[in-house]
TISELUM-677550 format. One line per field, with one value per residue (C-alpha): residue in one letter; x negated, y, z. Coordinates in steps of 0.001 Angstrom, whole numbers, m for minus. Each point is the difference from the previous one (the first is absolute). Layout:
<nukes>
residuo: A|... .
east: X|... .
north: Y|... .
up: Z|... .
</nukes>
This chain:
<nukes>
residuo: X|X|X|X|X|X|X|X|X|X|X|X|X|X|X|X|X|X|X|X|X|X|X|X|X|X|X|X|X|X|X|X|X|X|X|X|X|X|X|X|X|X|X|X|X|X|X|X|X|X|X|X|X|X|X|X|X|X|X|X|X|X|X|X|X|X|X|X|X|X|X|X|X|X|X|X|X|X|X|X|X|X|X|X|X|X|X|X|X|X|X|X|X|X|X|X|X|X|X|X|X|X|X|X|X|X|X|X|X|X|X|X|X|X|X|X|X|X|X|X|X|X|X|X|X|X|X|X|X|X|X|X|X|X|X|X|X|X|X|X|X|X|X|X|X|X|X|X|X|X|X|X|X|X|X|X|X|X|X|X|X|X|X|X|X|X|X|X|X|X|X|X|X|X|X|X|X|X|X|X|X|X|X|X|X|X|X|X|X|X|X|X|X|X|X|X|X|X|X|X|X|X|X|X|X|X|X|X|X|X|X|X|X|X|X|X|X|X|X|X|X|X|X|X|X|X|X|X|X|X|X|X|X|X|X|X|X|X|X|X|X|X|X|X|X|X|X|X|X|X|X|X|X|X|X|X|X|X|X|X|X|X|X|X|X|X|X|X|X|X|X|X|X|X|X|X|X|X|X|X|X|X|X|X|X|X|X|X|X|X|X|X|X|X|X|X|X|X|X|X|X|X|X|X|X|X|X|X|X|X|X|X|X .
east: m217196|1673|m584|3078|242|2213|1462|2587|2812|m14|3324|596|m548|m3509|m3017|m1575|m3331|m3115|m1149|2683|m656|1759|m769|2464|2019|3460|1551|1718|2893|1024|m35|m1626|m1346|1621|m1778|m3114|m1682|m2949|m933|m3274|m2510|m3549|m2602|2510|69|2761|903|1788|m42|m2633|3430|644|m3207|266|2790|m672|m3140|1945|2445|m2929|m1817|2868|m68|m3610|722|2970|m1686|m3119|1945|1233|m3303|m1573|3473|740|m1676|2395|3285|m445|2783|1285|m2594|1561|3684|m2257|m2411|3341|1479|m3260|m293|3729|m1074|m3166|1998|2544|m3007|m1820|3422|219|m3183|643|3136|m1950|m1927|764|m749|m802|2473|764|3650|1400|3573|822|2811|1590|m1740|m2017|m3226|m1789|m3144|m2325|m4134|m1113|m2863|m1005|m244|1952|1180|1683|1260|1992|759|1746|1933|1194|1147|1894|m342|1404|2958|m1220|m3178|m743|2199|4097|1833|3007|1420|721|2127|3055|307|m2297|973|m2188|m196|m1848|443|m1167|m1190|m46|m993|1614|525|m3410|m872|m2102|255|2117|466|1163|1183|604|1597|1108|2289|1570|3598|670|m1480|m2872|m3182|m2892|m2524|m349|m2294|m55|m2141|108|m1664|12|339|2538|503|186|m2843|m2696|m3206|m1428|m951|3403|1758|3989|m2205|375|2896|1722|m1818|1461|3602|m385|m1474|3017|2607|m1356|m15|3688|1895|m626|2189|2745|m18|540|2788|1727|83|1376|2470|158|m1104|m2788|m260|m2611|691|280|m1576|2809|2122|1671|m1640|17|1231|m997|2259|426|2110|m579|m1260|1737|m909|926|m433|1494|3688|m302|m534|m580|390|m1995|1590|m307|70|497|m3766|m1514|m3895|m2456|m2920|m2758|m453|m1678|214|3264|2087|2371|2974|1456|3803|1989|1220|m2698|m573|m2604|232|1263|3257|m648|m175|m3160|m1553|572|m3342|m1791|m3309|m2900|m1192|3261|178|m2021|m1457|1035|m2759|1466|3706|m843|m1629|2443|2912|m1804|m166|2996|2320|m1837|m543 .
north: 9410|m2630|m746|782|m2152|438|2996|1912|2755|3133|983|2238|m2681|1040|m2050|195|1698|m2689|2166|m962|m2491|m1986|m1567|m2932|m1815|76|m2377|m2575|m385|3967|m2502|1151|2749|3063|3215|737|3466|437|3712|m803|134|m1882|1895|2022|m324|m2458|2171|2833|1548|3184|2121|m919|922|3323|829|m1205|2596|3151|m116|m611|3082|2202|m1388|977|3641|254|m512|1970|2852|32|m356|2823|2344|m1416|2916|2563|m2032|1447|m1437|m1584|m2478|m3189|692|496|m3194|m1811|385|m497|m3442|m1081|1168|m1873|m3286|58|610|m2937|m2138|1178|m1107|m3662|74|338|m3020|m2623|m3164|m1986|m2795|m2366|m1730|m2570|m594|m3561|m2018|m981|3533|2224|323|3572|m93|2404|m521|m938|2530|148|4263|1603|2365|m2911|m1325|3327|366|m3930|1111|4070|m2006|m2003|m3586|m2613|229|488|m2364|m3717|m2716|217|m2912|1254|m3509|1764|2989|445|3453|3318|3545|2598|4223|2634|3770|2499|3112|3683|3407|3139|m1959|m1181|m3513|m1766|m3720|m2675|m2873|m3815|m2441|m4015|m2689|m3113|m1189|m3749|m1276|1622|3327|148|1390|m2502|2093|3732|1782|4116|2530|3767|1626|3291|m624|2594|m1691|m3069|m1685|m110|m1216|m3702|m763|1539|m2979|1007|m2142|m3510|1311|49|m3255|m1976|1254|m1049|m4005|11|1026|m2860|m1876|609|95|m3435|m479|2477|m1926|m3092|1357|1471|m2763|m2190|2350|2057|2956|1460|2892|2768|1270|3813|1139|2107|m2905|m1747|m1508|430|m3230|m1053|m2174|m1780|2454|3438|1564|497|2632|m682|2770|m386|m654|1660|m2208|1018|m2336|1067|m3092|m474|2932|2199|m211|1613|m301|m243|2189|1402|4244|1959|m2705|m683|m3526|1096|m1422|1165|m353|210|3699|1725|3597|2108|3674|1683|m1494|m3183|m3032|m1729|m3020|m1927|707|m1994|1175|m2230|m666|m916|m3552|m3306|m1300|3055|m925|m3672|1273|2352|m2134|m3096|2200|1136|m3881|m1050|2801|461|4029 .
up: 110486|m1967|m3904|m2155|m3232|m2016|m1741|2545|m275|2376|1656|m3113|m2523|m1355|181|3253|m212|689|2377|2709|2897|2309|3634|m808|m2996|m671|2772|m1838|1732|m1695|m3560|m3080|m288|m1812|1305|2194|831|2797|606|970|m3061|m27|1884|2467|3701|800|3052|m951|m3645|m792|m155|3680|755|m1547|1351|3265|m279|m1270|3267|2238|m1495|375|3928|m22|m1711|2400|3239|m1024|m941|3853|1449|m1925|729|3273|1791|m1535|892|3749|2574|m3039|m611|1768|m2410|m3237|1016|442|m3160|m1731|1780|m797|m3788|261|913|m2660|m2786|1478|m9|m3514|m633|1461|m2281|m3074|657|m2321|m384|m2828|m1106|m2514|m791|m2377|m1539|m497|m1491|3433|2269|660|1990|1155|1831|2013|m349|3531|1744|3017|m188|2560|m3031|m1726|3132|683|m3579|m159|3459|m1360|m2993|1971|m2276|2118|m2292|m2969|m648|m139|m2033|m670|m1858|m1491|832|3801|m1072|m1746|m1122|m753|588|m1460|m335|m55|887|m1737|2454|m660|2209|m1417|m3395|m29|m724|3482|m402|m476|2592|m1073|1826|m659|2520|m324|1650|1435|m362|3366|m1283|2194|m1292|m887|m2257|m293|m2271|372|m2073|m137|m3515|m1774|m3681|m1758|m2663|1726|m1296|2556|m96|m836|3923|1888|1428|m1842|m2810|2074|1575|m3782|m833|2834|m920|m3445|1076|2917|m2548|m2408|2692|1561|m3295|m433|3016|m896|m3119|1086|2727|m2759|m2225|3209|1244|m2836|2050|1805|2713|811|3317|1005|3036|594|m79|m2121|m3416|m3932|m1860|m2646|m2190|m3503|m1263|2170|3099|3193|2674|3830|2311|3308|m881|m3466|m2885|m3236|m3325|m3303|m2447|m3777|m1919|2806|363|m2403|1387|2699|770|2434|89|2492|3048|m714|m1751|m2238|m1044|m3360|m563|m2958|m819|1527|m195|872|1390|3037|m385|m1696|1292|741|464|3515|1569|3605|1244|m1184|3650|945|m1864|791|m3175|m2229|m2883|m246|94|m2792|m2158|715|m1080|m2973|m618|572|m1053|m3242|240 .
</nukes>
């Protein structure tokens, strides 16, 4: 385990507890430094966390109280004994597959000035090794430059069973010019109130967003000062430009021009960009603000703040 010095930031912005460790350093090709966060604490088994462990052990008890329960009743099932062993087998496999689910891993992950970097400890136990693999990393771990994409798209969806709150999945991809996918990093959490714990992964997730949109508004600055406007493409098609003196919206053949006063303001509520325009009303037959979905624009955090900039809401 390496030596931090120094005094670091977690992925929410607090101190990060002493108590953390890290296989590596921060590559330095990711830049300086501006968040860091290592679920592993000092005196843990770098495998798999004690959580995995546990739950690893409650499935694989129920498997064990499962099959037992057919041995002892078996005799009573008569000429249905094969049917009822069958379905307690198929039962038995999707607890242990549950079980290999649970694993997880321990990892650590920086934010950086010019990327990111997300990292799995190495072990040689077969229950990391199927952990790593269910969690299906290739995609998600190791070191991304943001000098390599051009655009992020990022949502999340919020999931409910007879109106009852069961998770929320996220999703962030950049992209290249030619819209192809180069870095993908996918979480699913329960957290009602949206705020889940210290160690769920949404925390980097966030973190990265807020270095890349740092780090990409630079260049939307600088295209709008040398062309005096800037774009944010839709993945729907199209793009939302963003200019000196307004905002237009091009969907397919439709365009739409928010100029001058005609734009009254810009903001982000419940997953969607808002665009507020002068004589608004609200109420069933108002008229309301010009709305696109959230997930639906490349570099939505740097086009919000830029027009806040530049328009002067």
């Amino acid at each position: 385990m390496t030596q931090r010095t120094g005094q670091l930031l977690d992925h929410t912005g607090q101190l990060l507890e002493d108590d953390r460790e890290f296989s590596e350093p921060a590559p330095p090709t990711i830049g300086r430094v501006q968040s860091a966060f290592s679920t592993l604490r000092h005196g843990e088994t770098p495998s798999f966390s004690k959580k995995s462990i546990a739950r690893a052990t409650i499935y694989g008890a129920l498997v064990v109280v499962l099959l037992g329960t057919l041995i002892y009743f078996s005799p009573q099932f008569g000429k249905d004994t094969g049917i009822v062993w069958g379905a307690g087998g198929f039962f038995s496999l999707i607890l242990l597959v549950m079980g290999i689910v649970a694993l997880r891993p321990h990892e650590y992950s920086y934010t950086g000035e010019k990327g990111i970097a997300r990292f799995y400890f190495s072990g040689s136990g077969l229950a990391n090794l199927l952990a790593r693999e269910m969690k299906g990393t290739t995609r998600s771990t190791g070191v991304f430059l943001f000098e390599q994409a051009r655009v992020l798209y990022n949502g999340s969806i919020r999931h409910y069973t007879n109106g009852i709150y069961t998770g929320t999945d996220t999703r962030f991809t950049w992209m290249d010019g030619d819209g192809k996918p180069l870095y993908t990093l996918a979480s699913h959490y329960y957290s009602y109130k949206e705020n889940p714990g210290p160690e769920a992964s949404i925390h980097f997730f966030r973190a990265a967003e807020k270095v890349w949109t740092a780090w990409v508004m630079e260049k939307h600055r600088e295209e709008l000062e040398r062309q005096g406007k800037t774009g944010f493409p839709l993945r729907t098609g199209g793009a939302i430009f963003l200019t000196r003196h307004g905002i237009t919206v091009r969907e397919g053949k439709n365009e739409t021009e928010f100029l001058g006063d005609s734009l009254k303001g810009v903001t982000l509520q419940q997953g969607q960009l808002c665009l507020h325009r002068d004589g608004e009303k609200a109420g069933l037959f108002g008229k309301g603000p010009y709305t696109i979905a959230y997930e639906q624009i490349g570099n939505v955090q740097a086009l919000f703040t830029l027009a806040s900039e530049t328009l002067k809401f």
